[in-house]
Structure formats: structure tokens, C-alpha cells
DOLOFI-273062 format. One line per field, with one value per atom (N, C-alpha, C): atom name; residue in one letter; x, y, z; residue number from 1. Coordinates in steps of 0.1 Angstrom, whole numbers, plus 5000, padded with zeros to 4 digits. Each point is the difference from the previous one (the first is absolute). Layout:
REM residues N
atomo	(CA:...)
residuo	(a:...)
x	(X:...)
y	(Y:...)
z	(Z:...)
num	(NUM:...)
//
This chain:
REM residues 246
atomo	(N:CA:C:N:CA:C:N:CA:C:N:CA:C:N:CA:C:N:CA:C:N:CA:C:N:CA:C:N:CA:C:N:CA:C:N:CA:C:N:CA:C:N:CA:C:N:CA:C:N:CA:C:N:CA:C:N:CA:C:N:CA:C:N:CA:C:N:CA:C:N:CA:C:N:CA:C:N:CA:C:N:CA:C:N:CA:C:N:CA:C:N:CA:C:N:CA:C:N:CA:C:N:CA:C:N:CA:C:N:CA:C:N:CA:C:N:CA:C:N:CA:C:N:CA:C:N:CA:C:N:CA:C:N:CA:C:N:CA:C:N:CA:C:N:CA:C:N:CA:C:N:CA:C:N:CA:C:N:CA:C:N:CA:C:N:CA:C:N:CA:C:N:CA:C:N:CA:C:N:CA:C:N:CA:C:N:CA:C:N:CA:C:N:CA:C:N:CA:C:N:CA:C:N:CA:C:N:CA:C:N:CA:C:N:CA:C:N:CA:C:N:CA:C:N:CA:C:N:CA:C:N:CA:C:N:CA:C:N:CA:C:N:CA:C:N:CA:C:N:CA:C:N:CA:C:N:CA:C:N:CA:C:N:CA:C:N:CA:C:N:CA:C:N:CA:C:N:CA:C:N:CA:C:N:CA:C:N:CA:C:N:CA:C:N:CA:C:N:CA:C:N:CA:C:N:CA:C:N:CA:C:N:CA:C:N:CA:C:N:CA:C:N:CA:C:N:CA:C:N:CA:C:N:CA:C:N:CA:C:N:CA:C:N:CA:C:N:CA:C:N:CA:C:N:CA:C:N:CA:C:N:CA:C:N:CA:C:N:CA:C:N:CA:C:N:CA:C:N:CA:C:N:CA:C:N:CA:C:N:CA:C:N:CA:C:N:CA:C:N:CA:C:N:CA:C:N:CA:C:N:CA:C:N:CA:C:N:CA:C:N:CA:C:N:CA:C:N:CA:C:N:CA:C:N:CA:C:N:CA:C:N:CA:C:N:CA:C:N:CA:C:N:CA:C:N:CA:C:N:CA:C:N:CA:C:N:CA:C:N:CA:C:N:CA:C:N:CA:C:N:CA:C:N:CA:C:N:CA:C:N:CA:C:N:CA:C:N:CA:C:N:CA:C:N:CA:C:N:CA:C:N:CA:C:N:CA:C:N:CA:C:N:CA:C:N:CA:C:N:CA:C:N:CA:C:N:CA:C:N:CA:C:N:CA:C:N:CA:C:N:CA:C:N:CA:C:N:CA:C:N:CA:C:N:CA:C:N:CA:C:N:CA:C:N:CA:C:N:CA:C:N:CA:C:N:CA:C:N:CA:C:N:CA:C:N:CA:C:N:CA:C:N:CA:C:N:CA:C:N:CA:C:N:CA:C:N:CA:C:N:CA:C:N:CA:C:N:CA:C:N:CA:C:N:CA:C:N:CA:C:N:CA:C:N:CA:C:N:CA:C:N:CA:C:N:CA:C:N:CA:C:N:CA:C:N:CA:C:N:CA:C:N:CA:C:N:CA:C:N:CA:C:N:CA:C:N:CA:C:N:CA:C:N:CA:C:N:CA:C:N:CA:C:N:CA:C:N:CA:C:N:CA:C:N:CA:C:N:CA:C:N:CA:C:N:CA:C:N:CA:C:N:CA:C:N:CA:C:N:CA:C:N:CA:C:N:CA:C:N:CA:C:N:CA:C:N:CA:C:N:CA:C:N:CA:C:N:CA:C:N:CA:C:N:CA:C:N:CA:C:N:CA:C:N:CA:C:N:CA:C:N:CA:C:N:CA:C:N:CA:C:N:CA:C:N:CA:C:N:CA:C:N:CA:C:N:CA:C:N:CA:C:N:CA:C:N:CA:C:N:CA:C:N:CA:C:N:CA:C:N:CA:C:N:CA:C:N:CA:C:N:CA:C:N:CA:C:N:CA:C)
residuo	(x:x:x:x:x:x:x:x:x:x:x:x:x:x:x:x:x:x:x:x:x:x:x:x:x:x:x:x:x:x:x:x:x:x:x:x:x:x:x:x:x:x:x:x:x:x:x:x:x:x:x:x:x:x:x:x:x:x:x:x:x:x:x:x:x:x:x:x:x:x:x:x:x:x:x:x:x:x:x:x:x:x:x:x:x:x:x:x:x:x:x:x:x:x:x:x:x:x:x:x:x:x:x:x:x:x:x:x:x:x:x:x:x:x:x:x:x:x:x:x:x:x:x:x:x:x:x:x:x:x:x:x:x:x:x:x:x:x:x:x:x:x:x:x:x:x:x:x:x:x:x:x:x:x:x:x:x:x:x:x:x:x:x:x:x:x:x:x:x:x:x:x:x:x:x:x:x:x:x:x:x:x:x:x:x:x:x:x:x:x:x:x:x:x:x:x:x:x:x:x:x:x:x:x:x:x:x:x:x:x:x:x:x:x:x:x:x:x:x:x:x:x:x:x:x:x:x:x:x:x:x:x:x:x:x:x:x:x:x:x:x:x:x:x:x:x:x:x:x:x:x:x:x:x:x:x:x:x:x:x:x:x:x:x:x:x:x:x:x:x:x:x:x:x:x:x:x:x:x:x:x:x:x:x:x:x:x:x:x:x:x:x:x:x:x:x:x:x:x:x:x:x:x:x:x:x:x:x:x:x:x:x:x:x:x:x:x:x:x:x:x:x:x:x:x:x:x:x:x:x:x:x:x:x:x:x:x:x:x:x:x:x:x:x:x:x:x:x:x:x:x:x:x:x:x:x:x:x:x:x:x:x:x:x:x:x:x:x:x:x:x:x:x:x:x:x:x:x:x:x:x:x:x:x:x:x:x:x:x:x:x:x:x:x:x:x:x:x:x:x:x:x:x:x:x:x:x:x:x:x:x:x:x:x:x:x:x:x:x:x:x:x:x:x:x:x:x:x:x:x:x:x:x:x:x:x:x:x:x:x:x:x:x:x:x:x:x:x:x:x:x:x:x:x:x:x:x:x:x:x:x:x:x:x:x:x:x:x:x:x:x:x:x:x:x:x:x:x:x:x:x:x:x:x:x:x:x:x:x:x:x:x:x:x:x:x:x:x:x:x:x:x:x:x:x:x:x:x:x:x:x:x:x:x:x:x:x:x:x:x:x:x:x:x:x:x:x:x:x:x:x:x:x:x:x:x:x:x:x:x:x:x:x:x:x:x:x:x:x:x:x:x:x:x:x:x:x:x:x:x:x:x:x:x:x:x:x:x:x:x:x:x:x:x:x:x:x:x:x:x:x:x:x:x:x:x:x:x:x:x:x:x:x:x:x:x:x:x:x:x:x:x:x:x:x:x:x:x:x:x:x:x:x:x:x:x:x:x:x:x:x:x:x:x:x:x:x:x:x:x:x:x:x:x:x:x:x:x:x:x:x:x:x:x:x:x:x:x:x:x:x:x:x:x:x:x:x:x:x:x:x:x:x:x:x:x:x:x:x:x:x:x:x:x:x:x:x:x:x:x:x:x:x:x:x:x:x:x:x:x:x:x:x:x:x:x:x:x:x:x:x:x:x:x:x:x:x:x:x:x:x:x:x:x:x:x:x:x:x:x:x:x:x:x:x:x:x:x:x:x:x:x:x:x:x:x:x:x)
x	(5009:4991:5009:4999:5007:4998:5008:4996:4990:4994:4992:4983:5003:4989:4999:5008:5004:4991:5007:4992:4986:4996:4985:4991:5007:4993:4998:5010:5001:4986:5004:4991:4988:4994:4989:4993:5011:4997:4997:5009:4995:4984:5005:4983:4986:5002:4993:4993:5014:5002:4989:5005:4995:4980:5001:4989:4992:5004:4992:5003:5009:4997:4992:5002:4988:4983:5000:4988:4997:5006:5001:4996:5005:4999:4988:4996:4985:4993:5001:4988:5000:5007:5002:4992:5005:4997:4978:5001:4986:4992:5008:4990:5005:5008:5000:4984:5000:4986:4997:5004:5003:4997:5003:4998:4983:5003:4985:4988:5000:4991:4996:5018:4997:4996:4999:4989:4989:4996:4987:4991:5009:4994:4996:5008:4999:4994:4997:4988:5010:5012:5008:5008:5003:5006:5014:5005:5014:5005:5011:5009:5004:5009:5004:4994:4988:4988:5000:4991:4999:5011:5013:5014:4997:4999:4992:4992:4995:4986:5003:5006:5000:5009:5010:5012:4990:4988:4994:4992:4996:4991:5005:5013:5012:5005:4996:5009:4987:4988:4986:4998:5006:4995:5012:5010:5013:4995:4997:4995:4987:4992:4984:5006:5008:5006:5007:5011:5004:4991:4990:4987:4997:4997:4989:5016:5009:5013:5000:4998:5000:4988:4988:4988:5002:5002:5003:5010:5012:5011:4992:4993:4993:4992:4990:4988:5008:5013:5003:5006:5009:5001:4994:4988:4991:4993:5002:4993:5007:5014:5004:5009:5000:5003:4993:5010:4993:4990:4990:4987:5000:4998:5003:4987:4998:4989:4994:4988:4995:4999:5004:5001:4989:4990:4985:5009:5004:5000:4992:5006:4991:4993:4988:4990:5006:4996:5005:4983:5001:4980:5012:4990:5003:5004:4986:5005:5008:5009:5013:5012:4998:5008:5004:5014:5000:5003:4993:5000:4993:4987:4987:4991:4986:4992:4991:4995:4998:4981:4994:4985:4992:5013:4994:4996:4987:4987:5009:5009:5010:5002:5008:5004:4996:4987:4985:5002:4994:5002:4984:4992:4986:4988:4984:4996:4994:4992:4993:4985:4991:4987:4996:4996:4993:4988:5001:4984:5001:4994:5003:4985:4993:4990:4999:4997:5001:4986:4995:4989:5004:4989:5004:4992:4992:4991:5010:5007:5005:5019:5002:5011:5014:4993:5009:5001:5015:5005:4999:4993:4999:5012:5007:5009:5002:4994:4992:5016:5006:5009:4992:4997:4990:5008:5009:5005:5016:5013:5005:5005:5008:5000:5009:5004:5015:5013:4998:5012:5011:5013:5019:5004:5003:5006:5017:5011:5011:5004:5008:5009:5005:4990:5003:4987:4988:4990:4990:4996:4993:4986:4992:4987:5001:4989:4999:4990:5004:4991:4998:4990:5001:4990:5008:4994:4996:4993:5003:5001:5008:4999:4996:4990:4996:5005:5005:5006:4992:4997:4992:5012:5004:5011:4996:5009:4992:5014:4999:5014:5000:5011:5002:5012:4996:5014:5002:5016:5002:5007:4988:5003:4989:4999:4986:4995:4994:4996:4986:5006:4987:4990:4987:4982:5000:5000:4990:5007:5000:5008:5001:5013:4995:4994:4992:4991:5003:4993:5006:4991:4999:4989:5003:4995:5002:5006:5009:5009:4990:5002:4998:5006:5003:5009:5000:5012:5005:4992:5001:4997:5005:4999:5004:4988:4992:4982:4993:5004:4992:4991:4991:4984:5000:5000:4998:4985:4994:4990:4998:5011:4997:5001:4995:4999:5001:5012:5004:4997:4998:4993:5013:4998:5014:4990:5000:4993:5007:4998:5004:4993:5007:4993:5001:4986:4997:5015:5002:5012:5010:5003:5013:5007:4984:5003:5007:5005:5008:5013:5002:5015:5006:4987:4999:5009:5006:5002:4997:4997:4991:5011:5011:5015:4991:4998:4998:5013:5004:5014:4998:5001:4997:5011:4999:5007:4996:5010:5002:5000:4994:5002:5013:5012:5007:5005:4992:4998:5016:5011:5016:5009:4996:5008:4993:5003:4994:4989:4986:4993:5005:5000:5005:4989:5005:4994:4996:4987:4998:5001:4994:4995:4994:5001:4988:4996:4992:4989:4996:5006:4996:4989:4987:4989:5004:5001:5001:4983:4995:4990:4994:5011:4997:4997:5004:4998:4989:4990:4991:4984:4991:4992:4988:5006:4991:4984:4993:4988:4996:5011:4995:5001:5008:5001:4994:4993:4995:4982:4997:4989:4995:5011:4997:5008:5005:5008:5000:5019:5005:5016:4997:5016:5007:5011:5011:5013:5005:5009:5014:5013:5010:5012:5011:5014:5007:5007:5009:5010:5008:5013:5013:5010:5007:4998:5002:4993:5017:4992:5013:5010:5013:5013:5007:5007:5009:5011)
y	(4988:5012:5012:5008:5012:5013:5006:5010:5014:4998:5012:4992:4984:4995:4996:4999:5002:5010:5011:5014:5000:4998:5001:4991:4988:4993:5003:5005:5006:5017:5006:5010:4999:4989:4998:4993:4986:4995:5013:5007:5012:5011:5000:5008:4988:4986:4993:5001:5002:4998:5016:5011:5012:4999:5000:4996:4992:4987:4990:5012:5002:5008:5015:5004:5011:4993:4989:4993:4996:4996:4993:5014:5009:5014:5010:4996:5008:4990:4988:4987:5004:5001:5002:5015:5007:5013:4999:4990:5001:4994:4989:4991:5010:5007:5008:4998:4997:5002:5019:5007:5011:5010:4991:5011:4996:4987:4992:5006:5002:5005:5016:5010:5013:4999:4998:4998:4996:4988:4997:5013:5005:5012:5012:5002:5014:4989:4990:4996:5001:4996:5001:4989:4999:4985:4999:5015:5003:5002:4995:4998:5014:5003:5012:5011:5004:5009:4998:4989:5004:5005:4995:5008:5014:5007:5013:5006:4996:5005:4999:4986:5004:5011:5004:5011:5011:5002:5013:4999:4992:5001:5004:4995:5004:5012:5007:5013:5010:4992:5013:4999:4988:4998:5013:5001:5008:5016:4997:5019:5005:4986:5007:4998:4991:5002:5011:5008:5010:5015:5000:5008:5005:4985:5000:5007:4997:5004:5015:5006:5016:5006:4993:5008:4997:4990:4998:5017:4998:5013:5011:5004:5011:5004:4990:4998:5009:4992:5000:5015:5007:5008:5012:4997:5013:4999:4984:5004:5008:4995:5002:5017:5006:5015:5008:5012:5005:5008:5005:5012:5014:5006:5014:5002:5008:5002:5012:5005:5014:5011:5004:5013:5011:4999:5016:5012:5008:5012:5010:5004:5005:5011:5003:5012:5012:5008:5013:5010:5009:5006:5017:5006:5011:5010:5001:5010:4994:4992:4997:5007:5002:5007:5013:5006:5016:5009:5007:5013:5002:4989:4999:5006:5010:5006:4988:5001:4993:5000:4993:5000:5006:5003:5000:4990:5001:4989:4994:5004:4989:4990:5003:4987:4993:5001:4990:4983:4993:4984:4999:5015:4992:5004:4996:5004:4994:4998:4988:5007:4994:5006:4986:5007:4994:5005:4990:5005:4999:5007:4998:5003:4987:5002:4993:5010:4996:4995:4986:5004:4995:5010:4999:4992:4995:4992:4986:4998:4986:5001:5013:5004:4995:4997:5001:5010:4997:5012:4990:5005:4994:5004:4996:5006:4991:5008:4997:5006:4993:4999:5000:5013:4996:5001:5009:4999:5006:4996:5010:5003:5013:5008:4997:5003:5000:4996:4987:4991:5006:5006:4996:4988:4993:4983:5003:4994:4998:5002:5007:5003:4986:4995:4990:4993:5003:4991:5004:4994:4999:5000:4990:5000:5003:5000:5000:4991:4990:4989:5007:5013:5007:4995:4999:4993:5013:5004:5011:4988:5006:4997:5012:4998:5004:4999:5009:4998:5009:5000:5007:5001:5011:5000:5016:4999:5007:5008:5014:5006:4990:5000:4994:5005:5015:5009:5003:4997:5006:4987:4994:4984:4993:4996:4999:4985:4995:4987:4997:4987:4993:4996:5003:4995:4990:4986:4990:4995:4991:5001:5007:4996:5005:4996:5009:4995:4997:5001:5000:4995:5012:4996:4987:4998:4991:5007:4991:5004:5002:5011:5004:4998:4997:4995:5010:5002:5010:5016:5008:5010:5009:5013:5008:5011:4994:5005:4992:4992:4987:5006:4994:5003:4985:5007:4990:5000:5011:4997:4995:4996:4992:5006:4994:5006:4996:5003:4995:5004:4992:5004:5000:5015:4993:5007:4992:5003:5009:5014:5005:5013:5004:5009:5016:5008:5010:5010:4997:5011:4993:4992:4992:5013:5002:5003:5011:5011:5012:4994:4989:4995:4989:4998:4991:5005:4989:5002:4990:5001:4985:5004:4991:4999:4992:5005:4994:4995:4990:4999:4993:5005:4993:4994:4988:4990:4996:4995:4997:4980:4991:4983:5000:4989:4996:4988:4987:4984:4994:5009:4993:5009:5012:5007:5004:5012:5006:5010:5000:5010:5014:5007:5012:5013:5007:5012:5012:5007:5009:5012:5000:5012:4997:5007:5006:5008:4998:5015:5000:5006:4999:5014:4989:5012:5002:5013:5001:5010:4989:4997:5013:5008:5014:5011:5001:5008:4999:4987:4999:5008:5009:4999:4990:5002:4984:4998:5013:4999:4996:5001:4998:4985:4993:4981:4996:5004:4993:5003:4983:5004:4997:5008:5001:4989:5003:4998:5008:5004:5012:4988:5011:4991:5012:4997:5011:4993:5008:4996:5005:4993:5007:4994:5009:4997:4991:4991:4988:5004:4998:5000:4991:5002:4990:4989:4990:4989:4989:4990:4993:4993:5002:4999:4989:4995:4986:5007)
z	(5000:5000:5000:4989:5000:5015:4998:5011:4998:4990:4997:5003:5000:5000:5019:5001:5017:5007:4995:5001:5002:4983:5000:5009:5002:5010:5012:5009:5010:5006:4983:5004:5002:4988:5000:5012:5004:5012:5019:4998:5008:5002:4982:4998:5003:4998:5004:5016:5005:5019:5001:4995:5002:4996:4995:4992:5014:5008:5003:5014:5006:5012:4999:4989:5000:5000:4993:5002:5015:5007:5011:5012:4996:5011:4995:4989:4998:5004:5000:5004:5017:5007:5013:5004:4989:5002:5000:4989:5001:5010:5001:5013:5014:5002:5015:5001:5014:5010:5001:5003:5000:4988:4989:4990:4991:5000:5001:5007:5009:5012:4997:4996:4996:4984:4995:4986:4998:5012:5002:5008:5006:5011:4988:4995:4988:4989:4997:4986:4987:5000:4989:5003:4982:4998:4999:4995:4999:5014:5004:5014:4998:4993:4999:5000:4999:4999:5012:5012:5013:5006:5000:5007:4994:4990:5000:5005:5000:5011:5013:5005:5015:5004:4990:5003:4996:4989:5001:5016:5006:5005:5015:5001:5013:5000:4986:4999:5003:4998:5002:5011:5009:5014:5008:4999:5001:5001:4988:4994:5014:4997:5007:5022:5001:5008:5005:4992:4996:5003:4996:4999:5015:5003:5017:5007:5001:5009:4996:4990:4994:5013:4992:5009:5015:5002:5014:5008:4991:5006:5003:4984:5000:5011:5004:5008:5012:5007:5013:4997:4994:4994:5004:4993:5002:5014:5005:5014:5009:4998:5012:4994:4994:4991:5010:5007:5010:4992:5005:4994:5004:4989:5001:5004:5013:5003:4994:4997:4997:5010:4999:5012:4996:5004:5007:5000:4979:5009:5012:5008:5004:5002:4999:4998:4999:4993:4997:4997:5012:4994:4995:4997:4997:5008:5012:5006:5009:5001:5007:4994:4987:4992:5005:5009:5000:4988:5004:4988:4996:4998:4994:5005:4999:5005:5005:5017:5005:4995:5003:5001:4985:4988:4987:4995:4990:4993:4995:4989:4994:5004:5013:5001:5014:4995:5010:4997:5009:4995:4995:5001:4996:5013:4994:5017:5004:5010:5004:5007:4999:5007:5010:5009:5011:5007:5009:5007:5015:5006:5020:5001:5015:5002:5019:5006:5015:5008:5003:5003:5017:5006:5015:5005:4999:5011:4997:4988:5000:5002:5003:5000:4990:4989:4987:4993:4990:4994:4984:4990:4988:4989:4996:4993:4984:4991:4984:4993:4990:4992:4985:4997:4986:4986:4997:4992:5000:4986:5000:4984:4998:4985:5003:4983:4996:5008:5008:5003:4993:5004:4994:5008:4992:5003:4996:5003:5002:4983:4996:4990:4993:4984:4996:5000:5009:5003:4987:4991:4990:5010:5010:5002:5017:5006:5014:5005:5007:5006:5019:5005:5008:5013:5007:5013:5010:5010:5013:5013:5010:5012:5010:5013:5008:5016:5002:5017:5005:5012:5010:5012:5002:5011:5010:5013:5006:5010:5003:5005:5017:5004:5014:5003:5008:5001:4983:4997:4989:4990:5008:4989:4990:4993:4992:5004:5005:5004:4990:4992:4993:5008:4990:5010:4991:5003:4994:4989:4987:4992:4990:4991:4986:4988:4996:4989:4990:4987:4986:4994:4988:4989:4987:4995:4988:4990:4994:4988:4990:4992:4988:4985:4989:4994:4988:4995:4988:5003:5009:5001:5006:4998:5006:5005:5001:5005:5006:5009:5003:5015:5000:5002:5011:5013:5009:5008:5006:5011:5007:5009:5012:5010:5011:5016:5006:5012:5012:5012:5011:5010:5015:5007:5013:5011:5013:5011:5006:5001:5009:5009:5008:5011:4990:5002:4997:5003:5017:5001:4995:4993:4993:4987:4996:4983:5000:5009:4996:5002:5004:5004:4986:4991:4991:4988:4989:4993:4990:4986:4991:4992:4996:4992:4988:4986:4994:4983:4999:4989:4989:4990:4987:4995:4997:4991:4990:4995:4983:5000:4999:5007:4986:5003:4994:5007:4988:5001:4998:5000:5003:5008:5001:5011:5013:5008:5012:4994:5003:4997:4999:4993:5001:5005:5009:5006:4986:5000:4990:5007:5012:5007:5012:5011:5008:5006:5009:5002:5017:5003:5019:5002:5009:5001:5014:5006:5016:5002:5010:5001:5008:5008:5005:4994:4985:4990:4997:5002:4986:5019:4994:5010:5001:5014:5004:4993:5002:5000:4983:4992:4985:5002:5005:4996:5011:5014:5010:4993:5001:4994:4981:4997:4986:4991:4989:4991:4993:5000:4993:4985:4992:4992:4998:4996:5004:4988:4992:4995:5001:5000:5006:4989:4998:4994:5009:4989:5008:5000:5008:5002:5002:4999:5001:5010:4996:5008:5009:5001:5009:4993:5002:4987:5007:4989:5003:5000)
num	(1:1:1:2:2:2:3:3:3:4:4:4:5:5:5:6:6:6:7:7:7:8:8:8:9:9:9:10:10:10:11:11:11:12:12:12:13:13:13:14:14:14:15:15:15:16:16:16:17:17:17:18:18:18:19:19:19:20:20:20:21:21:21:22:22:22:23:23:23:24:24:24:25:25:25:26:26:26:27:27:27:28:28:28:29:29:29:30:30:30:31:31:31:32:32:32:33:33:33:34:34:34:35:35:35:36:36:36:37:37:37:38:38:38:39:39:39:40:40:40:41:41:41:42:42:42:43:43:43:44:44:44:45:45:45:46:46:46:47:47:47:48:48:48:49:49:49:50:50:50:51:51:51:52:52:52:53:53:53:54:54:54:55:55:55:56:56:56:57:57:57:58:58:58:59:59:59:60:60:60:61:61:61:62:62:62:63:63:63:64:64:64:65:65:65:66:66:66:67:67:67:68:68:68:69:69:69:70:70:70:71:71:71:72:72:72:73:73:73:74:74:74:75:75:75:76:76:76:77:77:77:78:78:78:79:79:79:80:80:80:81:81:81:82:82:82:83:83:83:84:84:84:85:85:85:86:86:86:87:87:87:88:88:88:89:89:89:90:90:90:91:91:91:92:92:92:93:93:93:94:94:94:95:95:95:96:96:96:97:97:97:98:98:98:99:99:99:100:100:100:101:101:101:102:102:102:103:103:103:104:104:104:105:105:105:106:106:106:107:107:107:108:108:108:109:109:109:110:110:110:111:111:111:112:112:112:113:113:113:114:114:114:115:115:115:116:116:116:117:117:117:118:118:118:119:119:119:120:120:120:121:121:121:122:122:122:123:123:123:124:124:124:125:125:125:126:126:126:127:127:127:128:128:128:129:129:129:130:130:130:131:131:131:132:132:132:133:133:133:134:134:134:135:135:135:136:136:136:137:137:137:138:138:138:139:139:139:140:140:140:141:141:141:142:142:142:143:143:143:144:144:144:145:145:145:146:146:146:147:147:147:148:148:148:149:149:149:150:150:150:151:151:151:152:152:152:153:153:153:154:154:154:155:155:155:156:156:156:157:157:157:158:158:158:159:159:159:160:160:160:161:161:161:162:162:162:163:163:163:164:164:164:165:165:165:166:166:166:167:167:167:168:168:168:169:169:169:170:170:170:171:171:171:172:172:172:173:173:173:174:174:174:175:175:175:176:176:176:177:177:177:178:178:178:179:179:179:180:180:180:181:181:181:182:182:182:183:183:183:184:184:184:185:185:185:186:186:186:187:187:187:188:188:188:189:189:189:190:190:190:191:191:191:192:192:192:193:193:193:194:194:194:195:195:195:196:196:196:197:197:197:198:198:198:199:199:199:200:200:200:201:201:201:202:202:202:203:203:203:204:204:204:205:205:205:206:206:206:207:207:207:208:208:208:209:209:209:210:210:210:211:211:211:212:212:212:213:213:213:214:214:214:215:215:215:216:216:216:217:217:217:218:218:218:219:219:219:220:220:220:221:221:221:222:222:222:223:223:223:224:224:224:225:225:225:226:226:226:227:227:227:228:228:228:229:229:229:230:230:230:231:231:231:232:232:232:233:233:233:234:234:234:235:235:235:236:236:236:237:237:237:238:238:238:239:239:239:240:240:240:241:241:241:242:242:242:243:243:243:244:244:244:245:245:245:246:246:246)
//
């Protein structure tokens, strides 16, 4: 046998060997339990296709894992991010302003009318909140949702001591003319009333901050004469004034 025929036999004998071990390691490769099982699981007949998929399906699990770990940071993040709180400028009325002429219409918060009515045999003092004009609400306020409150307070020496509680009419909503009529009743003694004073304060209701003060209007009860409201009913309208500031 020549040596070129040596050769050829040799190679060929090799490529034979190559050939039966590539057969022999895809036959293995196909019977794996493992890859059997991941093909039957994904519905495909190609071995090679499920090893695809389970690597797409490890890399989506990764990502969406990936995801929840982001929101998660964020979540804690913003919880735990200290808060800037909002800080209440606070109140500024006009005639606080020096320099400004004191008790001119300009710069009025608005007026309010009421009613006083004293009857004696039952020894109440009726105090009627009927309406008020042209509300000024806070610099910025587009509407006015305007509430009044009622104190009854009374001198003690040279200290003002509250009678009874305080009142307060029902909110009115988007106005600056809101129209109440109501009447409150405070028990008190005939010689009370020159010592009396009826504090009445209009508010503005605000459903996320502190109600805001518009005005109010203190009646001193020595001024007004007795003989018109004991008995009767008289209404009386008065300018607001700066009211109680933050």
C-alpha cells in the first residue's frame, strides 16, 4: 500500500470516528431528561428553540425583577425624603400698614349688618347676623366661601371675659355678599349689657389650609341705647376691620 493511500485511509477513517461522535452527542443531547421536559414545557419539538426561550424567559424574569428593585428604591426614597413643609404667610391687613390714612373706605374689608334685640321678661339678648357687602378676601383669592362667628364677651375689670359660647353661622359658598339670617340667643342680666361686648369675625372656609380671617366688627354694647333694642328689634350696619392674624 502506497503512502498517499495510507493517508487517505487514515483521514477518512478519522472523519468516520468524527462523524459517529457528533452522532452519538446530539443523540444524548436529545434524550437529556432536561431538555426533553424544557420542550415539552414550551410545546416545541426543536431542543434548540426551548434552550431559547428558557434564556429569553430568565432574562425577562431578571429585567421584571430588575423593575420591582427600582420601584421599590423609589417608594422608600420618597418616603423617607424629608418634606418641605408650607409655611402660612402671615396676615398683612391694611390699616397695619404705617403711613396709610387710618379708617379710610378704601381700604375697608367690607360690611356686615346685624340685628340686636333684648327681651326682659326672659332675659335674653338676640343677636341676628343678616347679611354682609362687598367681602376683600386675601390677595390671590379668586371666590369667597364666608362664614361669621359670634362671641358675646363681657369687661371684668379691664379684661374681656367670654358669655357662653361661640357661635357661627353656616358657610356660604363663592361670594362676596353672602346672605345669612340667623339668630343667636345669650342669657344675660339686663345690668350686664353696658359692660357687654358682641365680637363678630368673618371668614373666608378653606377645605386644605387654616380658615382665613376677613374682618371684624366689635359692638360695645354701652354705645348702642338701651331703650332702642330692649323690647324691640333694631339692625345696625358696621365696617370690618382687621380681624385676627396668623
Amino acid at each position: 500500500m502506497t503512502t498517499t493511500e495510507i493517508t487517505s485511509t487514515t483521514l477518512t477513517s478519522l472523519n468516520t470516528t468524527d462523524t459517529v461522535n457528533t452522532t452519538l452527542n446530539s443523540s444524548d443531547f436529545d434524550r437529556n431528561p432536561f431538555v426533553v421536559n424544557l420542550a415539552n414545557s414550551f410545546h416545541v419539538i426543536s431542543k434548540p428553540l426551548a434552550i431559547f426561550l428558557l434564556i429569553c424567559v430568565c432574562l425577562a424574569c431578571l429585567f421584571f425583577i430588575l423593575i420591582i428593585l427600582f420601584c421599590v428604591r423609589t417608594c422608600i426614597r420618597h418616603r423617607y425624603k424629608p418634606k418641605v413643609l408650607r409655611k402660612r404667610p402671615k396676615g398683612i391687613y391694611v390699616d397695619e400698614i404705617p403711613g396709610l390714612i387710618q379708617n379710610s373706605e378704601q381700604y375697608k374689608y367690607g360690611t356686615l349688618e346685624y340685628s340686636l334685640e333684648y327681651i326682659i321678661d326672659r332675659k335674653q339678648l338676640k343677636v341676628g347676623v343678616l347679611q354682609a357687602n362687598n367681602l376683600i378676601g386675601p390677595i390671590g383669592s379668586d371666590s369667597l366661601d364666608p362664614y361669621t362667628t359670634i362671641t358675646l364677651a363681657k369687661y371684668d375689670g379691664n379684661n374681656l371675659r367670654i358669655i357662653g359660647k361661640q357661635e357661627k353661622t353656616t358657610i356660604v359658598t363663592k361670594t362676596n355678599r353672602p346672605v345669612w339670617k340667623q339668630t343667636f340667643t345669650y342669657n344675660i342680666e339686663e345690668y350686664e349689657l353696658n359692660n357687654s361686648v358682641i365680637i363678630f369675625e368673618v371668614f373666608t372656609y378653606d377645605n386644605i389650609c387654616q380658615d382665613i380671617s376677613i374682618g371684624k366688627l366689635e359692638i360695645h354694647l354701652k354705645d348702642e341705647q338701651n331703650s332702642e333694642y330692649i323690647g324691640n328689634i333694631i339692625e345696625r350696619t358696621g365696617w370690618l376691620i382687621a380681624g385676627t392674624t396668623y
